[in-house]
N, C-alpha and C positions, 0 to 999 in steps of 0.2 A: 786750765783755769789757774788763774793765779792765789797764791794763798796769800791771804789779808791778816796781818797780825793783828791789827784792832776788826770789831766791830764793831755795827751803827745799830744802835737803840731805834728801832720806827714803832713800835707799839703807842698808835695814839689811844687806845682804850685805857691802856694801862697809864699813860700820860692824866689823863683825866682822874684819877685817882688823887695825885697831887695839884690839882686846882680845883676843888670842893667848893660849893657856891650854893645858898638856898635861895639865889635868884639867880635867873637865868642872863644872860647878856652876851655882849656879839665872841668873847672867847669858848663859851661853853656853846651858844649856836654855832658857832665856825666847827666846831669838833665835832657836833650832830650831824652835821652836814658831812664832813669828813668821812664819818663812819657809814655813812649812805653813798660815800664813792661822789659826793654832790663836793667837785672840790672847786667850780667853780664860785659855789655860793661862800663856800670855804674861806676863800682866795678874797673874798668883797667883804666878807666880816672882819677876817682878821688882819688886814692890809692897814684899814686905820687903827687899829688898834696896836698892833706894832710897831708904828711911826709915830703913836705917843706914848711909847714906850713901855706898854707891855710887857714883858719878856717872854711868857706862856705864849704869844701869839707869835712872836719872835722866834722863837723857837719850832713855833708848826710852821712859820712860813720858813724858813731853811727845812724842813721836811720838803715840801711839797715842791719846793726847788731843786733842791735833790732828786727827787724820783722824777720829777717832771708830771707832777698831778695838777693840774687844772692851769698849767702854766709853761714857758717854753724849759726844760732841761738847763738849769744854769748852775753847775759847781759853786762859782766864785758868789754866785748871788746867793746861795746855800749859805756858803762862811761866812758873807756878810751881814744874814741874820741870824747866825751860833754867836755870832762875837756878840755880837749888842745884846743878846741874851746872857750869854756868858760870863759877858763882863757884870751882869747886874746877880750871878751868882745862881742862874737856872741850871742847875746838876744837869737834866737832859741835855743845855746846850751843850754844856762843858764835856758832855763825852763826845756826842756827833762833831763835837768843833776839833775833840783829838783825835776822832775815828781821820777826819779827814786830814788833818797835819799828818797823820800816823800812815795813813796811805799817799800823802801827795795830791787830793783830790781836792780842784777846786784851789790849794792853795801848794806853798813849798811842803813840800815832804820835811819834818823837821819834830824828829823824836823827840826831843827835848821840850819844846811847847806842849807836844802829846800829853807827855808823862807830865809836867806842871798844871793841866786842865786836868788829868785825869786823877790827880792826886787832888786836888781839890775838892771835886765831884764826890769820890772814895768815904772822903772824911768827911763831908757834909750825909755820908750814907746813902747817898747813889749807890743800889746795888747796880744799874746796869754799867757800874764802870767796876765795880770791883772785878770781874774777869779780864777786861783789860788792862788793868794797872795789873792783875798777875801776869797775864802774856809778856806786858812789857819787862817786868821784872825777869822772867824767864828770859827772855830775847836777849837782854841787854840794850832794850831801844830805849833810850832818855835817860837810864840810870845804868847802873853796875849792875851786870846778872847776879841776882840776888835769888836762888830756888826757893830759900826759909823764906823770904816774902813776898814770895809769887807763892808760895801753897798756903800763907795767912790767908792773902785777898782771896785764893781759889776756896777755902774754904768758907770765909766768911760769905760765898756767894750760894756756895752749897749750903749751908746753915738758915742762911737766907730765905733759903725757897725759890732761888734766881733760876727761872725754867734753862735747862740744859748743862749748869752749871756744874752738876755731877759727872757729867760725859766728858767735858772739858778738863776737866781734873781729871778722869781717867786715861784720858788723851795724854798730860804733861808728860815732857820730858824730865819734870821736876818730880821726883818721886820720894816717901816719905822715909 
């Protein structure tokens, strides 16, 4: 199996945390659905709502493109709804959009955009990119191997409460 420098953020529960609503509507029913494995209903709520521009919806549908839930397996159709998220500043898109730069999936392989998305994300307080923007910094992929700032973001992720984030940092080859 091959090792993946980045990782992909899929926790829609934890998604739903950042889009809070005291009424209900077709983002928060598409995610209902979602969590009921119902991603065709999924897939029909949040489909207009991502083609007017949404970004939360944007963002779950490059999910479910990605995994191929309730829809055919499409990489490039994945990217193409991280970016119109991404561009409008959704942290989750901005990591899954470097995860997949960062692997070549769905688009070019290409560290540098990785590390530009994922630094973004980072400083917006995306914890789910702060263990990737350390790997990167560890790797050398998009920036200069930098250890001292690959063990800030690993820590900031462990401080965090970022599930796993502690293992991960015990993993580095970046050591204190």
């Amino acid at each position: 199996m091959a090792h993946r420098i980045f990782t992909l953020w899929v926790g829609l529960v934890v998604a739903a945390a950042f889009h809070c609503s005291a009424f209900a509507g077709p983002v928060e029913d598409g995610l209902e659905a979602a969590k009921r494995s119902d991603y065709a209903t999924a897939l029909k709520l949040w489909t207009p709502a991502a083609e007017q521009g949404d970004a939360t919806a944007q963002s779950y549908l490059g999910l479910l493109y990605l995994r191929g839930w309730g829809v055919r397996q499409d990489d490039a159709q994945a990217a193409r709804w991280y970016r119109k998220a991404a561009d409008q500043g959704n942290t989750a898109a901005q990591n899954n959009l470097a995860t997949l730069y960062g692997n070549g999936t769905g688009v070019p392989q290409d560290y540098g955009q990785a590390f530009v998305l994922l630094r973004k994300a980072a400083d917006a307080g995306a914890m789910e990119a702060y263990v990737n923007l350390a790997r990167a910094y560890e790797a050398g992929h998009g920036v200069a191997k930098d250890c001292s700032a690959a063990l800030v973001w690993y820590r900031k992720a462990v401080s965090g409460g970022y599930p796993g984030a502690r293992e991960v940092l015990a993993g580095s080859t970046c050591h204190p």
